[in-house]
Predicted model as a PDB file, atoms N, CA, C, CB and O in Angstrom, pLDDT in the B-factor column:
MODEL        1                                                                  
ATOM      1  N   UNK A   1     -10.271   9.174   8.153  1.00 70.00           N  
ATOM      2  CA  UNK A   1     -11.007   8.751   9.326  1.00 70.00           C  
ATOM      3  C   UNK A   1     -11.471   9.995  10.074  1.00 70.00           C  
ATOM      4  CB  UNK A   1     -10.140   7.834  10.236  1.00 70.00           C  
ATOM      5  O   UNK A   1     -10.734  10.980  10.098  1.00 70.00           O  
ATOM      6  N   UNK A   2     -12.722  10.002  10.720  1.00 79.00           N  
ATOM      7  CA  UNK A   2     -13.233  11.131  11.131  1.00 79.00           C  
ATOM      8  C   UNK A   2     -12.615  10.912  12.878  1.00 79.00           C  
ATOM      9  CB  UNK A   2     -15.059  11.221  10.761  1.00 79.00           C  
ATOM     10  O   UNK A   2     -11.893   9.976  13.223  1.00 79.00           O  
ATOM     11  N   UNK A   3     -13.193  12.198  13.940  1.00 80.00           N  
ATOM     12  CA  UNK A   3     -12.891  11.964  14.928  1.00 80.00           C  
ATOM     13  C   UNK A   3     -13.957  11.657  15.467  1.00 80.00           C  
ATOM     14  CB  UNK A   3     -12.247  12.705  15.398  1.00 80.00           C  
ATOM     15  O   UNK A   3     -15.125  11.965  15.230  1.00 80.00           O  
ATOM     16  N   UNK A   4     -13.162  10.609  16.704  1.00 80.00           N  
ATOM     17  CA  UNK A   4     -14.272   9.534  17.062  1.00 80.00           C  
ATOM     18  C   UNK A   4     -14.966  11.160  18.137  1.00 80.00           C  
ATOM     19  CB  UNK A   4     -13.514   7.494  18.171  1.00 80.00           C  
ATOM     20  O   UNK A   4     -14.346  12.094  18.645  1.00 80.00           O  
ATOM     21  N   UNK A   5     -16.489  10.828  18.098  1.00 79.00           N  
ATOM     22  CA  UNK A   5     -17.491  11.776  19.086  1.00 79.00           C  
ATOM     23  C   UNK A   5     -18.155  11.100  19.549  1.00 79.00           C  
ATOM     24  CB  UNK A   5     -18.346  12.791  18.635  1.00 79.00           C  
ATOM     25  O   UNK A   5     -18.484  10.023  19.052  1.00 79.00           O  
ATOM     26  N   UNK A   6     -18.595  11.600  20.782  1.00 78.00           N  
ATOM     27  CA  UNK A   6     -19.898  10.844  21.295  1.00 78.00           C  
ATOM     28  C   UNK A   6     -19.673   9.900  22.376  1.00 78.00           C  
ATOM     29  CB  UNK A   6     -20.564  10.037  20.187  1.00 78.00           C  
ATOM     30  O   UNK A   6     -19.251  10.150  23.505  1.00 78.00           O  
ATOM     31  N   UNK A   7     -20.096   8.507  21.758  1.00 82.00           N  
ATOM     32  CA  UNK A   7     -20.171   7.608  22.755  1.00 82.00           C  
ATOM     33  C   UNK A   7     -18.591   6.561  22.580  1.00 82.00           C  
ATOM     34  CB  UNK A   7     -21.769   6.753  22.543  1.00 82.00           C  
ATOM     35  O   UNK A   7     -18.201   5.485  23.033  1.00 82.00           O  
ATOM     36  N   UNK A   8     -18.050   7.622  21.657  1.00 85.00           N  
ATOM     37  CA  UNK A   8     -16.906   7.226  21.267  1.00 85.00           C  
ATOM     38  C   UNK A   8     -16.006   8.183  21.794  1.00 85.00           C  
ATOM     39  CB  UNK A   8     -16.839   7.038  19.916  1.00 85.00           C  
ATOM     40  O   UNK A   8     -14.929   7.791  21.344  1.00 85.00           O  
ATOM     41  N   UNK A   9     -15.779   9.198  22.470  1.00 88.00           N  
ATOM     42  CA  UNK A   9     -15.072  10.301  22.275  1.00 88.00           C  
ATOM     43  C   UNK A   9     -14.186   9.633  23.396  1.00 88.00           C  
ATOM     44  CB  UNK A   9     -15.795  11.852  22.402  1.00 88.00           C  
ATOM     45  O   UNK A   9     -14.306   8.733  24.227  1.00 88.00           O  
ATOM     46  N   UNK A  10     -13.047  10.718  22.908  1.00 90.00           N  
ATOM     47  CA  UNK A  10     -11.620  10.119  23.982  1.00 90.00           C  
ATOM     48  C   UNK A  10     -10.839  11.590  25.062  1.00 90.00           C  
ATOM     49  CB  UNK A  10      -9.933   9.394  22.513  1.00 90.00           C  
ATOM     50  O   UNK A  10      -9.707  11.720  25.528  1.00 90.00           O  
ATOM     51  N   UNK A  11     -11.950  12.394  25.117  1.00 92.00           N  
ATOM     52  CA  UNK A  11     -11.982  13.514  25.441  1.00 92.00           C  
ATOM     53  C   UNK A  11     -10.762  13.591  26.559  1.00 92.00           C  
ATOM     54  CB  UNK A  11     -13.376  13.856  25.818  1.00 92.00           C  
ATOM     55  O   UNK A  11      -9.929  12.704  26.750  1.00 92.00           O  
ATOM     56  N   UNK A  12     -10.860  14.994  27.327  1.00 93.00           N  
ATOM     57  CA  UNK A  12     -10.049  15.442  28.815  1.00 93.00           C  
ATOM     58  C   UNK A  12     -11.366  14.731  29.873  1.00 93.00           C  
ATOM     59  CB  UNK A  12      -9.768  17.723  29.079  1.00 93.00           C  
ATOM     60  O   UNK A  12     -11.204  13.803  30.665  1.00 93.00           O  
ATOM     61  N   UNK A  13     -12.295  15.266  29.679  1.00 94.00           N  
ATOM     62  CA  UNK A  13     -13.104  15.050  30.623  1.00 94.00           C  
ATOM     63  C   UNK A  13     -13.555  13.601  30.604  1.00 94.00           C  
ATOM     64  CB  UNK A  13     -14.120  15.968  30.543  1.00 94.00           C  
ATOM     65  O   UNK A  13     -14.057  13.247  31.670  1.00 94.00           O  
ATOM     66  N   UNK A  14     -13.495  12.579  29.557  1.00 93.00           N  
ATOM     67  CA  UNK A  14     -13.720  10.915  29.656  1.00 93.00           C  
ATOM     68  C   UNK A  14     -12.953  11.047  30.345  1.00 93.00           C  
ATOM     69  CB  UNK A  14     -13.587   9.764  28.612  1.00 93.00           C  
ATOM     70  O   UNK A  14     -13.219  11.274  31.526  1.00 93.00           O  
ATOM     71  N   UNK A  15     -11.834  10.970  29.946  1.00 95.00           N  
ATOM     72  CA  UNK A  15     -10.308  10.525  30.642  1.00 95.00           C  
ATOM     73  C   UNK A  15     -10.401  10.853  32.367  1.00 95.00           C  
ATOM     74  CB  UNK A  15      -8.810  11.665  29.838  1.00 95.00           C  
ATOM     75  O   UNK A  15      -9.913  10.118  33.225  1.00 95.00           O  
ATOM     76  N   UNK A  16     -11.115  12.076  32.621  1.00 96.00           N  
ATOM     77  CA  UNK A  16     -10.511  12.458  34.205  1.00 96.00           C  
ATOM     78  C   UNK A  16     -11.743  11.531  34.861  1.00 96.00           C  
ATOM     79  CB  UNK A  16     -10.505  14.545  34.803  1.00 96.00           C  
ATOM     80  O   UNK A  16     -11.786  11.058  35.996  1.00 96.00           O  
ATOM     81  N   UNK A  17     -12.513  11.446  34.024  1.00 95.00           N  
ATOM     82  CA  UNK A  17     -14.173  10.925  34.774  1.00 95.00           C  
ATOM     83  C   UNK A  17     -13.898   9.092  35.119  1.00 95.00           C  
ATOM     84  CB  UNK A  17     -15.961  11.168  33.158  1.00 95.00           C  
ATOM     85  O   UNK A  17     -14.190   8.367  36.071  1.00 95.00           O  
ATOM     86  N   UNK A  18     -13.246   8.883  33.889  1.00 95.00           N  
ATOM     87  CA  UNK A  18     -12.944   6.988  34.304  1.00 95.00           C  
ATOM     88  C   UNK A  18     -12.037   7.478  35.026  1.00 95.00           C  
ATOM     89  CB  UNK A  18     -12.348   5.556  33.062  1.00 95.00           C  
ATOM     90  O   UNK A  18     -12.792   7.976  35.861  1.00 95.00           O  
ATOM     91  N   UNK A  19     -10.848   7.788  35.447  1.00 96.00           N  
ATOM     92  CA  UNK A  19      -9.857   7.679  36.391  1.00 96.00           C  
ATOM     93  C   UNK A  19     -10.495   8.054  38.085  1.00 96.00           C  
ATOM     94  CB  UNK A  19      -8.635   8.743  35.835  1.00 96.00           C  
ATOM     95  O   UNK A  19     -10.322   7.461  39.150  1.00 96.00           O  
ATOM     96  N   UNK A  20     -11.250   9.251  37.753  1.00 96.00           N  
ATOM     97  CA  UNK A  20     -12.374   9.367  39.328  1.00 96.00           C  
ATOM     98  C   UNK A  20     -13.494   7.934  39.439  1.00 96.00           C  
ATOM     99  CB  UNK A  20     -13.731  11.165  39.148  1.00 96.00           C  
ATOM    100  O   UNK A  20     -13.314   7.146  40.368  1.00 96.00           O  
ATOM    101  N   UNK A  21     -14.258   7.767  38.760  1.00 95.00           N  
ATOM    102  CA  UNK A  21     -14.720   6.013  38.714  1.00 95.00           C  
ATOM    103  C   UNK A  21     -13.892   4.914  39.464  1.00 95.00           C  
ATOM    104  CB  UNK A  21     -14.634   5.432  37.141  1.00 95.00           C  
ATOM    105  O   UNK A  21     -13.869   4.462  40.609  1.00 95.00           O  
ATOM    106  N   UNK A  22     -13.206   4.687  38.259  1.00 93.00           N  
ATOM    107  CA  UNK A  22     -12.092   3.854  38.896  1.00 93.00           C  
ATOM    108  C   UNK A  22     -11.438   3.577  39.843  1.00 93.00           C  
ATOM    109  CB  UNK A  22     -11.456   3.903  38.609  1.00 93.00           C  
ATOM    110  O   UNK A  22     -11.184   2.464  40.304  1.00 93.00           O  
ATOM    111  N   UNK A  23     -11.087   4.723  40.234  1.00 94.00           N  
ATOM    112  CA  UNK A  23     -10.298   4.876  41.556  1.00 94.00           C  
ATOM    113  C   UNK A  23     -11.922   4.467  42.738  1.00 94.00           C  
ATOM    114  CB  UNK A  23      -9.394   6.979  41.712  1.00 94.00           C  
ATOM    115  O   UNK A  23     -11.984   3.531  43.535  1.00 94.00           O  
ATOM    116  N   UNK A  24     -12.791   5.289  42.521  1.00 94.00           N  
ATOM    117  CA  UNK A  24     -14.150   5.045  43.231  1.00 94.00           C  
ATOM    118  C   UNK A  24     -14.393   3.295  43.677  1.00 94.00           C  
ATOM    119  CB  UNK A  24     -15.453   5.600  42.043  1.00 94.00           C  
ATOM    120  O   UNK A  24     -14.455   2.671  44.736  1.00 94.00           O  
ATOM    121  N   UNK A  25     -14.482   2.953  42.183  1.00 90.00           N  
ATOM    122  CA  UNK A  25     -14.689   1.339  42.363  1.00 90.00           C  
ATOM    123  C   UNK A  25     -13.619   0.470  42.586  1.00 90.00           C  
ATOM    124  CB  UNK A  25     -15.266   0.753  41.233  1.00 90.00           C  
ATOM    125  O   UNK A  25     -13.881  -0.680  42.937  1.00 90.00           O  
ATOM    126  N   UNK A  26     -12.329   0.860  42.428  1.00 89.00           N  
ATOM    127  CA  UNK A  26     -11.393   0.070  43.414  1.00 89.00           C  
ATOM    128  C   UNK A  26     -11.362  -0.019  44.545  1.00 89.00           C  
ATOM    129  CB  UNK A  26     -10.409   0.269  43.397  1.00 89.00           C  
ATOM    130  O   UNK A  26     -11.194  -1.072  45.159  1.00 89.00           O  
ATOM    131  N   UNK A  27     -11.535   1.177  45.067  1.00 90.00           N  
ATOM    132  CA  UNK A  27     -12.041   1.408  47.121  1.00 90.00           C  
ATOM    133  C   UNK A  27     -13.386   1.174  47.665  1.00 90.00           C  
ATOM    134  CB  UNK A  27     -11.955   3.115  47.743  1.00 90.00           C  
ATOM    135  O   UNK A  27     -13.533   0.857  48.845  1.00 90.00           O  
ATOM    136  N   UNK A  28     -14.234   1.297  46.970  1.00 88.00           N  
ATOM    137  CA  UNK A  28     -15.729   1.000  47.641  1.00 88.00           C  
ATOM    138  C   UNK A  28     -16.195   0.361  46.652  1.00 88.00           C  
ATOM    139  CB  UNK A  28     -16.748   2.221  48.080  1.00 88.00           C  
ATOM    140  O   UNK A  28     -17.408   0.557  46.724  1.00 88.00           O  
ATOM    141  N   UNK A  29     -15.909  -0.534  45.427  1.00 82.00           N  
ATOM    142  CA  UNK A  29     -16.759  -1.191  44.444  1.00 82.00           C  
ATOM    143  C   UNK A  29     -16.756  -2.789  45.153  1.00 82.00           C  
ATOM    144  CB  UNK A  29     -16.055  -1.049  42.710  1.00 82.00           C  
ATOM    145  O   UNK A  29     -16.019  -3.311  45.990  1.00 82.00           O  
ATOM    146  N   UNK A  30     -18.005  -3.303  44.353  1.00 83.00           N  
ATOM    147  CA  UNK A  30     -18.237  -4.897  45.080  1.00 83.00           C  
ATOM    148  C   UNK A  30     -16.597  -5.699  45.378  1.00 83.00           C  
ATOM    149  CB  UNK A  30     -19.319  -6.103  43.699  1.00 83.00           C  
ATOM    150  O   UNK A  30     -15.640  -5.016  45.740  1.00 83.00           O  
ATOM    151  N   UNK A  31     -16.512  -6.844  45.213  1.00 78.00           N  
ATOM    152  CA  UNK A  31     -15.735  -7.068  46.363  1.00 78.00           C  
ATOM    153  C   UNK A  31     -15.079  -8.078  45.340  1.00 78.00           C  
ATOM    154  CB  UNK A  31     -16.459  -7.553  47.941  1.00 78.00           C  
ATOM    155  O   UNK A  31     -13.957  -7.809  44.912  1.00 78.00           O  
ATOM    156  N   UNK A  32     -15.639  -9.073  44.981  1.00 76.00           N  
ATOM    157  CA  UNK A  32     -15.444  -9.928  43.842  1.00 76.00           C  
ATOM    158  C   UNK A  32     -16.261 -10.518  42.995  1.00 76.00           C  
ATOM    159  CB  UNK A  32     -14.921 -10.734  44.127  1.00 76.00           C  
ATOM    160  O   UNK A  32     -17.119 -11.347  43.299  1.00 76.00           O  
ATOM    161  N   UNK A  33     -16.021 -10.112  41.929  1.00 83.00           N  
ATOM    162  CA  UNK A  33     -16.976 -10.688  40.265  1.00 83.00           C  
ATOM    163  C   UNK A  33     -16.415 -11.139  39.631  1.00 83.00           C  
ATOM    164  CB  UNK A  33     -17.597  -9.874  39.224  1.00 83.00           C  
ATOM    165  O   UNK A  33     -15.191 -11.163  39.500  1.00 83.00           O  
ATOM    166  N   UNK A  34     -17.369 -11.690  38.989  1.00 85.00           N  
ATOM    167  CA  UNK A  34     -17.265 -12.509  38.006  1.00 85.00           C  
ATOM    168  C   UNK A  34     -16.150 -11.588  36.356  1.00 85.00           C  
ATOM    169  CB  UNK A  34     -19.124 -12.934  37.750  1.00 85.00           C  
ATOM    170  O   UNK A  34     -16.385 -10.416  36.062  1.00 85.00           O  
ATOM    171  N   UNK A  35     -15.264 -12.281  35.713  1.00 81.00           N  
ATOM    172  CA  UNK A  35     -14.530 -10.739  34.824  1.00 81.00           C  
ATOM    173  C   UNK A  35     -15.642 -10.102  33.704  1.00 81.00           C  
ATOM    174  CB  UNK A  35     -12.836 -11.261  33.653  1.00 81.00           C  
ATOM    175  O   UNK A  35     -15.459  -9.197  32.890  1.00 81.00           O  
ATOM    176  N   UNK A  36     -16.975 -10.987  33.990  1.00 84.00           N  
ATOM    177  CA  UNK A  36     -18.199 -10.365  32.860  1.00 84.00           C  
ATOM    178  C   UNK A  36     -18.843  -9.594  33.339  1.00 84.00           C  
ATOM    179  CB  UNK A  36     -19.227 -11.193  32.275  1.00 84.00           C  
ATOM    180  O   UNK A  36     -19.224  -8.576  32.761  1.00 84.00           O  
ATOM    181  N   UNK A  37     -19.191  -9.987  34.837  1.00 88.00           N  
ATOM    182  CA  UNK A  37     -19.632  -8.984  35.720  1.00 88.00           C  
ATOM    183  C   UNK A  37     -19.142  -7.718  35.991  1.00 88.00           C  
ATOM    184  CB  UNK A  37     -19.656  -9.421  36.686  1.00 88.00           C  
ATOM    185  O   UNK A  37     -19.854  -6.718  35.902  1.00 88.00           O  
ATOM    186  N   UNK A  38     -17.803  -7.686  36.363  1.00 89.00           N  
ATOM    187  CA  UNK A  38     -17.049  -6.772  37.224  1.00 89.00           C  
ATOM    188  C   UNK A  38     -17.051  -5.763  36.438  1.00 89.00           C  
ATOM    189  CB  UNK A  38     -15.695  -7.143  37.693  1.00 89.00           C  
ATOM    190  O   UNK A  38     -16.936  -5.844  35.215  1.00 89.00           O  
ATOM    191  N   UNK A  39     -17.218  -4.442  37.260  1.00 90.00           N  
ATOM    192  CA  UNK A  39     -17.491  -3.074  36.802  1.00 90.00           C  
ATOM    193  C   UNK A  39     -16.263  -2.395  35.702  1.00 90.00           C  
ATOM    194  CB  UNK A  39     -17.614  -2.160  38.224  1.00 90.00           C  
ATOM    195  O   UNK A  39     -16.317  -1.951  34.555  1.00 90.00           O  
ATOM    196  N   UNK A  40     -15.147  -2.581  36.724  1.00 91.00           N  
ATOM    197  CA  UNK A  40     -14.061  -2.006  36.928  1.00 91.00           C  
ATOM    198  C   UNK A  40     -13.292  -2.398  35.671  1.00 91.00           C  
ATOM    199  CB  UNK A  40     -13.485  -2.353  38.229  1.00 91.00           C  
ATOM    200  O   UNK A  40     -12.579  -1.657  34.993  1.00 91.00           O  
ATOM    201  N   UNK A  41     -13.653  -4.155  35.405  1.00 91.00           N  
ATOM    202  CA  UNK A  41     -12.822  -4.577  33.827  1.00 91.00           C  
ATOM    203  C   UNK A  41     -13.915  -4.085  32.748  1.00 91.00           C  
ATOM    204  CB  UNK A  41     -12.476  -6.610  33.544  1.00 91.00           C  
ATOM    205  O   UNK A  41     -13.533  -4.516  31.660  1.00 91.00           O  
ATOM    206  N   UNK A  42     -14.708  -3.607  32.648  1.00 92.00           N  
ATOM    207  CA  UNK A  42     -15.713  -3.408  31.589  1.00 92.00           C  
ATOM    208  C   UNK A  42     -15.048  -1.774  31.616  1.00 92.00           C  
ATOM    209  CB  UNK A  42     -17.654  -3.782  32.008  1.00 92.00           C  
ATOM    210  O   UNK A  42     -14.338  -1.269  30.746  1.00 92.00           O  
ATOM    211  N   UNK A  43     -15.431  -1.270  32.648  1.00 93.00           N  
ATOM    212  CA  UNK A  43     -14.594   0.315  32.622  1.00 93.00           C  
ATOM    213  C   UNK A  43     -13.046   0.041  31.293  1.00 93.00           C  
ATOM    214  CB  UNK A  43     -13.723   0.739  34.890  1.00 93.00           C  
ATOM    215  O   UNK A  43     -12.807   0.454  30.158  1.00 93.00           O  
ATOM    216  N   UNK A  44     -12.452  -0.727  32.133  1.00 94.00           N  
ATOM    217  CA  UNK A  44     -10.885  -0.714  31.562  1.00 94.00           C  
ATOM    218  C   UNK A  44     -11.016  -1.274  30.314  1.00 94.00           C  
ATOM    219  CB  UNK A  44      -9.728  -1.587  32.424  1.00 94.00           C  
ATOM    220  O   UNK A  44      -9.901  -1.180  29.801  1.00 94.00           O  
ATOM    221  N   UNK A  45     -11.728  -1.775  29.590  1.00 95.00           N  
ATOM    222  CA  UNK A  45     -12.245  -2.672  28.150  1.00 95.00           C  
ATOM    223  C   UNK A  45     -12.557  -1.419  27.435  1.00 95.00           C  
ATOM    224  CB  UNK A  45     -13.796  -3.906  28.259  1.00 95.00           C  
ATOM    225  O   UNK A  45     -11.961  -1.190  26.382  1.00 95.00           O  
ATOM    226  N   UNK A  46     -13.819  -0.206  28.100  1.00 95.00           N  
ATOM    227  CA  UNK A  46     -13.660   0.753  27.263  1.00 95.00           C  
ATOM    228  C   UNK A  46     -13.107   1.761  26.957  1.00 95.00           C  
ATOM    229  CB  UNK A  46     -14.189   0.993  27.169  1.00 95.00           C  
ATOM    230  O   UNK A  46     -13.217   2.406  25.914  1.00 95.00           O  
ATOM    231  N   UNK A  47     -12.284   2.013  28.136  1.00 96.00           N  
ATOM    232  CA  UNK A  47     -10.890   3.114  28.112  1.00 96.00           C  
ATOM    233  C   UNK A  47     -10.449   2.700  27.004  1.00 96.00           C  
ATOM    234  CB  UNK A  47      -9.620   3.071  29.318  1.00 96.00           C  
ATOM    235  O   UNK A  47     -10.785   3.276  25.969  1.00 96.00           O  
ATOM    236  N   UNK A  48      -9.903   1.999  26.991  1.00 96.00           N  
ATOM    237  CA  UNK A  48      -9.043   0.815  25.873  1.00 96.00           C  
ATOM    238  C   UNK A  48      -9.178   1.261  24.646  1.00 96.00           C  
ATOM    239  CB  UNK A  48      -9.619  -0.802  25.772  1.00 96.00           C  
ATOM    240  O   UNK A  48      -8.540   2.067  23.969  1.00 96.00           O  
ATOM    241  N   UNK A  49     -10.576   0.287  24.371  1.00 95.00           N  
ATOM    242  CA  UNK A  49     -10.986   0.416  23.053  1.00 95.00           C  
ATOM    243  C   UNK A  49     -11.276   2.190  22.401  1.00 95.00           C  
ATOM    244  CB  UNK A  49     -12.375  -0.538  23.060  1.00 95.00           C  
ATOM    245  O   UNK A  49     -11.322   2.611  21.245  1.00 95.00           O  
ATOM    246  N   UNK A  50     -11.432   2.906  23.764  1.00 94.00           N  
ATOM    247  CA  UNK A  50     -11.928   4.479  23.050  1.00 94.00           C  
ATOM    248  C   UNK A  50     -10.228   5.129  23.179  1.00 94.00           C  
ATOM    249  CB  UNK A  50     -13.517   5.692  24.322  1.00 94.00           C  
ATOM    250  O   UNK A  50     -10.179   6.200  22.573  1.00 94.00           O  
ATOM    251  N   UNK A  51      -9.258   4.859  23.623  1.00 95.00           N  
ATOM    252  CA  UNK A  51      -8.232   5.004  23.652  1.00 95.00           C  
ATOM    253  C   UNK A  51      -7.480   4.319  21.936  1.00 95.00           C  
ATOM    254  CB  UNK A  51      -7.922   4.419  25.070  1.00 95.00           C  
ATOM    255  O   UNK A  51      -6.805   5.054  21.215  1.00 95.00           O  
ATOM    256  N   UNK A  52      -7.707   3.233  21.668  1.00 95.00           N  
ATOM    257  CA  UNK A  52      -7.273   2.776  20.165  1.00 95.00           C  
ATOM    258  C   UNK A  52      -8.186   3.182  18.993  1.00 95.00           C  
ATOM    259  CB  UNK A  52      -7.200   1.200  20.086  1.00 95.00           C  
ATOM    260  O   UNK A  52      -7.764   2.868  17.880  1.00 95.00           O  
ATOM    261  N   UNK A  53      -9.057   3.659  19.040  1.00 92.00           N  
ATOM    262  CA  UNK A  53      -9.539   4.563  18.235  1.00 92.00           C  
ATOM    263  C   UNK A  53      -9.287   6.080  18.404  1.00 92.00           C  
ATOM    264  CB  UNK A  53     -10.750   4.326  18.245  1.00 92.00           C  
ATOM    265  O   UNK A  53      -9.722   6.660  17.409  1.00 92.00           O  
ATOM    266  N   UNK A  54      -8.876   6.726  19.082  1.00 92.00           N  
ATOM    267  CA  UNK A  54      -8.108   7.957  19.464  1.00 92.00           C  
ATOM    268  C   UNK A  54      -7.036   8.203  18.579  1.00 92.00           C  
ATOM    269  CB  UNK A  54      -7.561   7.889  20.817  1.00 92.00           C  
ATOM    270  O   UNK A  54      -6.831   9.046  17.705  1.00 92.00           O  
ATOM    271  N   UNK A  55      -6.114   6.798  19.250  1.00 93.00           N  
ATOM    272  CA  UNK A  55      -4.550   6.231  18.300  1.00 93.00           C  
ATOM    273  C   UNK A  55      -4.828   6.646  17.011  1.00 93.00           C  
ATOM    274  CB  UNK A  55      -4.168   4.356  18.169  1.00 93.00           C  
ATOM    275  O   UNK A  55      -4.364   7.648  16.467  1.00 93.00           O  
ATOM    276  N   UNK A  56      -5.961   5.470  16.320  1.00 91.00           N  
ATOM    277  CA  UNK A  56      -6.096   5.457  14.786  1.00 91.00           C  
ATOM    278  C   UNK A  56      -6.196   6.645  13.975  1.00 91.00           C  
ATOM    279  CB  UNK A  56      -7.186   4.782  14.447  1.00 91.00           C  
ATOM    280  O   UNK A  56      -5.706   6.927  12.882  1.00 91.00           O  
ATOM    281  N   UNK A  57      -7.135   7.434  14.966  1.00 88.00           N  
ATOM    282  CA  UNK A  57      -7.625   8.589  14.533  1.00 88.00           C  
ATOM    283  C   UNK A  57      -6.454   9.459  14.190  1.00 88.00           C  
ATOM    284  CB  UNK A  57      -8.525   9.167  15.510  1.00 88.00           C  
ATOM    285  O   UNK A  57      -6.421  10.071  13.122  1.00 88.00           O  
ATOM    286  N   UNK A  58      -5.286   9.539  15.267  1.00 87.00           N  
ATOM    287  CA  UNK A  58      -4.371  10.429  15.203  1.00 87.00           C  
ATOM    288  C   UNK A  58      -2.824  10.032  14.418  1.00 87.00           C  
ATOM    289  CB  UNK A  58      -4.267  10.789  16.605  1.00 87.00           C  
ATOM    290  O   UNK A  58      -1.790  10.692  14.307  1.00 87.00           O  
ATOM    291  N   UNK A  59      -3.207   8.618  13.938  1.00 89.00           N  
ATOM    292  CA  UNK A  59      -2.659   8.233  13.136  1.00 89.00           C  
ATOM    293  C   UNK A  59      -2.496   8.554  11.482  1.00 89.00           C  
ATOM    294  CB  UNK A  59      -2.956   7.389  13.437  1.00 89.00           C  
ATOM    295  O   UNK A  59      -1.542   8.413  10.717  1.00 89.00           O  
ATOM    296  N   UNK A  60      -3.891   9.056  11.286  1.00 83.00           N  
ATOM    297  CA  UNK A  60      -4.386   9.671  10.018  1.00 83.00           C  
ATOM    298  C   UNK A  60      -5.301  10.226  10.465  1.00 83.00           C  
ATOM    299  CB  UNK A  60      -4.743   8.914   8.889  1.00 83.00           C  
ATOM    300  O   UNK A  60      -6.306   9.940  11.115  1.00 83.00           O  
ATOM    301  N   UNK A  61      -4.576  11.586   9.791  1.00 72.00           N  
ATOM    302  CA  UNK A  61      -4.462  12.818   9.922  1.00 72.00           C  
ATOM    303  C   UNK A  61      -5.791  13.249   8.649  1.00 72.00           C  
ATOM    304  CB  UNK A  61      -2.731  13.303   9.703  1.00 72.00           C  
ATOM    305  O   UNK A  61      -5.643  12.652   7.583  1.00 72.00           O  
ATOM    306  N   UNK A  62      -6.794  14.040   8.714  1.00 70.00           N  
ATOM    307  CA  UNK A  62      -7.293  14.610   7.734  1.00 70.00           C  
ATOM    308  C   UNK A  62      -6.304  15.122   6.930  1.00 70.00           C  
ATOM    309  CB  UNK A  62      -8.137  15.456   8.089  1.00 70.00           C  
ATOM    310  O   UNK A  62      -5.197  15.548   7.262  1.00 70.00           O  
ATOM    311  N   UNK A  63      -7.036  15.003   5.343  1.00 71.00           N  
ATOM    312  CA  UNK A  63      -6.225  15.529   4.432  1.00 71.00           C  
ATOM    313  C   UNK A  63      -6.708  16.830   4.117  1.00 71.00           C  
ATOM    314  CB  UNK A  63      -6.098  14.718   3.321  1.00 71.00           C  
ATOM    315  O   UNK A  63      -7.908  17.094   4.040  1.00 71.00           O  
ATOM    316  N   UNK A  64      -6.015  17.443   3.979  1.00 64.00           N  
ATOM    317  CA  UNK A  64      -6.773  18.619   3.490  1.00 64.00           C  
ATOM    318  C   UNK A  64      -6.577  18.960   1.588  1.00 64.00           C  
ATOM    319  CB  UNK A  64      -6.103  19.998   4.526  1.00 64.00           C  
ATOM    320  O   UNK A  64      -5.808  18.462   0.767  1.00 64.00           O  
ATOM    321  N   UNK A  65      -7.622  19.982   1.457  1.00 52.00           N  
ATOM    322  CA  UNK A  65      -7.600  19.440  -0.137  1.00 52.00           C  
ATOM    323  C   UNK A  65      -7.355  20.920  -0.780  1.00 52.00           C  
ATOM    324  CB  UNK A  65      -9.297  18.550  -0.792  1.00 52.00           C  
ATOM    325  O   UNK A  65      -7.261  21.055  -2.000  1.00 52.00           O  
TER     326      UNK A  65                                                      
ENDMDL                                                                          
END                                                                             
């Protein structure tokens, strides 16, 4: 498995940038949505998912040959 890049990446700087977001849209984000709407669960859906591909990734390990 390669490492996830891009619009996939599970970087230092994703990581510090959703946690500054987040924190942003918990204190000044709309007020109440809909869970399709809402910013904040779509944020946390892709932490997630770019977080379990991180896992996988570091689960298997390149082989080297």
């Amino acid at each position: 498995m390669e490492k996830p890049l891009g619009k996939d990446s599970f970087s230092l700087l994703y990581r510090t940038g959703f946690r500054i977001n987040y924190a942003l849209l918990h204190v000044m984000g709309p007020a109440a949505l809909t869970p399709e709407t809402d910013p904040r669960i779509r944020a946390k859906k892709e932490y997630e998912r770019r977080r379990e591909l991180h896992r996988a990734w570091k689960a298997h390990p390149p082989r080297s040959g």
